[in-house]
N, C-alpha and C positions, 0 to 999 in steps of 0.2 A: 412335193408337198406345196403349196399354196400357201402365199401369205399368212395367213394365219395361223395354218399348224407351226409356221417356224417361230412365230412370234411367241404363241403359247410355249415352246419346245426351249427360246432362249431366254424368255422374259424381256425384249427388246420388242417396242413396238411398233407393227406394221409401219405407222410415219418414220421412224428409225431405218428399217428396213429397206424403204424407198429413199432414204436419204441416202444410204449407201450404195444402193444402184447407181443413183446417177452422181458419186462421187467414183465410180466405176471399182468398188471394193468388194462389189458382190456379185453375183450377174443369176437373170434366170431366163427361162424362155417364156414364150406366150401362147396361153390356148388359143383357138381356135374364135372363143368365146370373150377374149383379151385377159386372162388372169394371170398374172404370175406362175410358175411353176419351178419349184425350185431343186435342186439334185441333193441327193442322199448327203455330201458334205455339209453344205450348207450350216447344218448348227455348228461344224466344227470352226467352221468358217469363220462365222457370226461372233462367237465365241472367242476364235481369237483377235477380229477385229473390237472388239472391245477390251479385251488385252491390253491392246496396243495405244488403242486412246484412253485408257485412266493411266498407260504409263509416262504419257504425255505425249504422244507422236501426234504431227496433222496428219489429216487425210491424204496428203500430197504423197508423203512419203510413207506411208501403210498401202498406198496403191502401191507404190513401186516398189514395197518388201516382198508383197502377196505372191507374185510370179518364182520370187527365191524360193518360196518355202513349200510350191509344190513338189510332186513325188518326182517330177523331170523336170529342174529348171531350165529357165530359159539358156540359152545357147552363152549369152552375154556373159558380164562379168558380174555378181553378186558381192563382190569386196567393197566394192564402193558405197553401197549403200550401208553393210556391215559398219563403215569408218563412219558415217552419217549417223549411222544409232550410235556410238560410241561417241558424237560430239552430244549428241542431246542429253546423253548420259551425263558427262561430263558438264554440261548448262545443268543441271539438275544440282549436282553437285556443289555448283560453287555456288548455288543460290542456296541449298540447307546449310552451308557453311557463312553465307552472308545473313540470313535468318537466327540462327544460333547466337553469330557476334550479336546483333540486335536484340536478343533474348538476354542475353548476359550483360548488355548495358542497362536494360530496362531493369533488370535484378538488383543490378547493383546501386543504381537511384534509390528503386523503393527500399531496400535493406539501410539505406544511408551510408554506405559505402564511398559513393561519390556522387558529386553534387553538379548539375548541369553548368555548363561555362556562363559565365556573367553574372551568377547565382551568388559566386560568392560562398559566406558562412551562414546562409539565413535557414531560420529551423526550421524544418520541413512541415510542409502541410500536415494537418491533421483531416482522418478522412471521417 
């Protein structure tokens, strides 16, 4: 399929598309005529490369996942990158858990709970 039909097929557009070629996450061949031409996975492909960047991975390292999650991986060893998704996991985690504490500060100012350092006793704004 051709640029296009994949783009219609994942909602990801053609600029996208070519973004990911030459971040080497995609690959196709070329006609004769120069078009793109792209193999029957492709939308799974597409699909799960996008996946993988709303779940926050770079490109760097969803190239070097892609080769594990074919149907014969590479020869190499796939554990390492495995422990790599598990650190980003982890960065993910202790950031919604530093966001929450700051959620739960900001609550407790506006409830008048507690009062920002230097503040003192002074009566809270009115809004």
């Amino acid at each position: 399929m051709r640029i296009g039909e994949l783009s219609r097929a994942t909602g990801v557009s053609a600029r996208s598309l070519r973004y990911y070629e030459g971040q080497g996450l995609l690959s196709s061949d070329r006609r004769s005529n120069g078009y793109r031409e792209y193999g029957d996975d492709a939308v799974g492909q597409v699909a799960f490369i996008q996946d993988l960047y709303r779940a926050g991975l770079p490109s760097q390292l969803i190239r070097d996942i892609l080769p594990c999650t074919a149907p014969v991986p590479p020869a190499g060893d796939c554990t390492r990158l495995l422990a790599r998704v598990r650190e980003v996991r982890d960065e993910l985690t202790r950031q919604e858990q530093q966001i929450a504490q700051r959620r739960e500060m900001l609550d407790r100012y506006l409830s008048g709970a507690a009062t920002p350092v230097g503040l003192g006793a002074q009566p809270p704004c009115s809004a």
